[in-house]
N, C-alpha and C positions, 0 to 999 in steps of 0.2 A: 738470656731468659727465654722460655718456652715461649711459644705464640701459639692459637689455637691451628689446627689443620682446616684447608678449604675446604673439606668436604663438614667439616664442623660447621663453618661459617655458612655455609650454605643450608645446612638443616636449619641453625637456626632462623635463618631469614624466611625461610620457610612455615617453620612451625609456631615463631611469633619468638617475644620477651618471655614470658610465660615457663615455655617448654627451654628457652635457652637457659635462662637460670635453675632448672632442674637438671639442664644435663651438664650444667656448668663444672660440680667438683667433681662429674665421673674423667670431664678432659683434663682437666687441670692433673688428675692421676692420672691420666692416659700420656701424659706429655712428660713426666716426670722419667728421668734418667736416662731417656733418647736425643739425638739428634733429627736436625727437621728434614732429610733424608727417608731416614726411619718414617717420620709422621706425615713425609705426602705419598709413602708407600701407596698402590693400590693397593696390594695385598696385605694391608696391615689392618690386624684386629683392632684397631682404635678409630675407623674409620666409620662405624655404626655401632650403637651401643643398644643393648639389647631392653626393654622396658618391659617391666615384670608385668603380667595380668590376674587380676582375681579370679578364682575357680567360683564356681556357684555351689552355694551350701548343698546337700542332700535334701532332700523332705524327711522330716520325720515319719519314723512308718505307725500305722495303724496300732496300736496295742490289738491284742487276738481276742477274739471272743468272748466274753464271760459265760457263756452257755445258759445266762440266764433271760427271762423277763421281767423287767422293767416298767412301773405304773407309775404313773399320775394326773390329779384331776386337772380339768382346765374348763372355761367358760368363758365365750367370748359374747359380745353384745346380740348376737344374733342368735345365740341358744338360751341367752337369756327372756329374748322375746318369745320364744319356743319354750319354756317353761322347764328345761334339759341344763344339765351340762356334758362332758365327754370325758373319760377315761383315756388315755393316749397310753400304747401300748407298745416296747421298745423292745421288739424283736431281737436279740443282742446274741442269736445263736447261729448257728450254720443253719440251718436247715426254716424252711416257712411255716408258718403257721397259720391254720386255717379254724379259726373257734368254730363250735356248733353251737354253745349257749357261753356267757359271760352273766357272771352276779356278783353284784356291787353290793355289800354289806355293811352298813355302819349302824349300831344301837342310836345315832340319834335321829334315822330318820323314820323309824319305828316298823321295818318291812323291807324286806331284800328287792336291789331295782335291778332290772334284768336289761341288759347291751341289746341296741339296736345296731339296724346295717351292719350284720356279721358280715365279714370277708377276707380273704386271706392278707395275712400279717409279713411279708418276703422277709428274710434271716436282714439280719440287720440294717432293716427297716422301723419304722414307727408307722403305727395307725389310730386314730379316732374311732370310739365307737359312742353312738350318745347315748346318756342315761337319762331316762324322764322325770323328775321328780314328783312327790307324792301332792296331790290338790291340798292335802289334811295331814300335814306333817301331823306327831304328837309335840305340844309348845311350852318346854321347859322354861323356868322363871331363865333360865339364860342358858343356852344353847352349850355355851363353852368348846374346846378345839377336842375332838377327838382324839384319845391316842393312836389308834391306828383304825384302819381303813383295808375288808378284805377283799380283793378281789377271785373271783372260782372262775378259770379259765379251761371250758373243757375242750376236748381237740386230741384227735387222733385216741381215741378211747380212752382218756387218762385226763385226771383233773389238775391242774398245778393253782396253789394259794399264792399269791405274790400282794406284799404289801404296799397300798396305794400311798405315797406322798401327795398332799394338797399343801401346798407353800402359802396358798393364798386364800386358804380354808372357804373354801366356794361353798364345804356345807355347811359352815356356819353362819356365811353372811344369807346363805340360801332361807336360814329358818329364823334369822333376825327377822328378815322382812318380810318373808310367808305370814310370818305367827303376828305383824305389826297390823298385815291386811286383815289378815282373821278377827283378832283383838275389834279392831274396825269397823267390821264389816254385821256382828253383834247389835253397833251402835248405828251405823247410816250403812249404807251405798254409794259408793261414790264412782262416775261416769262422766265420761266426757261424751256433751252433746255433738253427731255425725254432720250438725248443719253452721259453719263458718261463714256467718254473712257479713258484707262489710260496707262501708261507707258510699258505692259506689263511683270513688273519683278517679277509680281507676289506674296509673303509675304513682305512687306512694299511698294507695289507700290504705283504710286504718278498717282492721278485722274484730270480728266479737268471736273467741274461744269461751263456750260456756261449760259451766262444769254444773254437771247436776247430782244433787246433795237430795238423798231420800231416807230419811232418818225410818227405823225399823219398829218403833211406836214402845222400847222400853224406855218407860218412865223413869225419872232420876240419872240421868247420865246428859254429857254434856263435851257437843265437840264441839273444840275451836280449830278453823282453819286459818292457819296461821301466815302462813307463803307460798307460794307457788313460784316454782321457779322455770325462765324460761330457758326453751331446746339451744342447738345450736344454730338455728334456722327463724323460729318462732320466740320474740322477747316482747316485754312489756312496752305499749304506746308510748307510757307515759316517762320513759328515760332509762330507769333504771333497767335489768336483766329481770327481774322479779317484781310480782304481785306481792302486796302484802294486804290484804283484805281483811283479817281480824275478824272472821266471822265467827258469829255463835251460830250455834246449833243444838236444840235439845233435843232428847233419845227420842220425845212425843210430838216435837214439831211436825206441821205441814211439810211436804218438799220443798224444795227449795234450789232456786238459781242461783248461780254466780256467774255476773259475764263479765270477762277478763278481755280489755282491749287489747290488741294486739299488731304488730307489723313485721315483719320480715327484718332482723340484723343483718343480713345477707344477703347477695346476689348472684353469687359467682356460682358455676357449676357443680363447683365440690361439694358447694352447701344443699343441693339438691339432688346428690350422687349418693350423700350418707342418709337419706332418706328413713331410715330403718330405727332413728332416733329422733326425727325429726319435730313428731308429733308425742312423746314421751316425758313427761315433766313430773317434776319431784314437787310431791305437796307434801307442805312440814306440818303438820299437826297438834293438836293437847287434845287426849283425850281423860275424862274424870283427872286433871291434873299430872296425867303423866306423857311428857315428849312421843313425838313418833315421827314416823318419814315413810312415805310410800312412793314408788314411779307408778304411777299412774299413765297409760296409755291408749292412747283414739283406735278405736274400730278401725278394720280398715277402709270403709268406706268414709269413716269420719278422717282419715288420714288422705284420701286422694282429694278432698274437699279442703284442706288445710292447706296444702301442696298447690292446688288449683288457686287459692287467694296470693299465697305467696308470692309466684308465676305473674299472675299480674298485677298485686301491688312494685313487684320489680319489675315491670313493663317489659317482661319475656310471652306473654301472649298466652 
């Protein structure tokens, strides 16, 4: 019977059970039809056995160019606050592009919006450009999705139309809620007061967010404010995340307050890093009978005073 060779027995002892039971049926045929002569050879090819390795894949390459540009809209929290969104523009050719004007055209915002921060676009790049939106959209009984969206990109003396995709139809939630504050704004005014005074106790004190309601003196209309909901930072004293106050309010009322207690959910730095939503709260509405919702948000000096209670209801000073 065969027996393994030393220099066998000694890999394995070396490289553990493991690696011996792998190299186990290459001896077993390394031993088959010699003599043990043969198998303590030094110079014999059974004395090391060679263990295959894997090559690394390639990378897939780039597909080439399409030689075209590429649109679409986008909106993030912070152009929302800026009253914009941005056109993102996919450079997708060999060579840069440097617009001199950009126009955004779509029939439902009733007026062509023209690209801010022109600047060059490098070949197969992307860039942002922001578009402002209109104060006084025109306010169709429902906005609906556009079917397309044009953009007029001029540059190097030559204009190219490139059709904008919006996934996430930024212009129609844009003129839901425009046209909700308009609708609105008809009937009251609605603001948040810039002064956050609070209980004085100091680490866990309890704050007043006031919201001031100044109805516009037409007769026969009728708001109810219905919820208030609070920020990520800024929630209701009273337990829940939300105010539910049930106010009326008529077209010919007095002014009128709402003061919504308040305290800090939060502590932690993050909560005070996303600042930029902090003091922004959604009030749900009826107005003559029909649903609404607006973000509604604090001045900015009524947001460094909201921030400033926050601060030290969480005993950060």
């Amino acid at each position: 019977m065969c027996s393994p060779t030393a220099s066998s027995t000694v890999s394995r002892r070396l490289l553990g059970p493991l690696l011996g039971l792998l190299l186990g049926p290459l001896l077993v045929g390394g031993c088959s039809g010699g003599d043990d002569s043969e198998a303590t050879s030094p110079d014999s090819s059974s004395s090391s056995t060679a263990i295959p390795t894997l090559s690394p894949l390639p990378y897939p390459e780039d597909p080439p160019p399409s030689g075209r540009l590429i649109a679409d809209m986008r909106q993030s929290s912070i152009d929302v606050s800026l009253g914009r969104m941005q056109v993102w523009i996919d450079n997708d050719t060999t060579h840069d592009v440097t617009p001199t004007r950009i126009t955004y055209r779509d029939p439902r915002l009733g007026r062509p919006l023209l690209g801010d921060n022109l600047r060059t676009d490098p070949a197969q790049s992307e860039r942002g450009y922001p578009l402002y939106l209109p104060e006084r959209p025109p306010c169709p009984a429902s906005p609906g999705r556009a079917e397309i969206g044009i953009l007029e990109i001029r540059y190097a003396g030559k204009v190219d139309r490139v059709r904008v995709t919006d996934p996430t139809d930024v212009v129609g939630r844009f003129l839901a809620v425009r046209c909700q504050e308009l609708a609105l704004a008809e009937v009251a005014d609605l603001r948040w007061s810039d002064d956050v005074p609070d209980d004085g106790s100091g680490k866990g004190a309890v704050g007043t967010l006031t919201l001031l309601i100044r109805p516009t003196g037409e007769a026969g209309h009728e708001l109810v404010v219905n919820r208030v909901s609070g920020s990520h930072l800024l929630n209701s004293a009273a337990g829940p995340a939300a105010w539910a106050p049930d106010l009326r309010v008529a077209g010919d009322d007095p002014p009128t307050k709402l003061e919504l207690p308040t305290r800090p959910s939060r502590c932690d730095g993050h909560a005070f890093a996303e600042g930029g939503n902090a003091t922004a709260f959604r009030v749900a509405f009826t107005l003559d009978g029909e649903p609404g919702e607006i973000l509604l948000r604090m001045s900015p000096e009524g947001m460094g005073h909201a921030l400033g209670f926050a601060r030290q209801s969480c005993g950060l000073g």
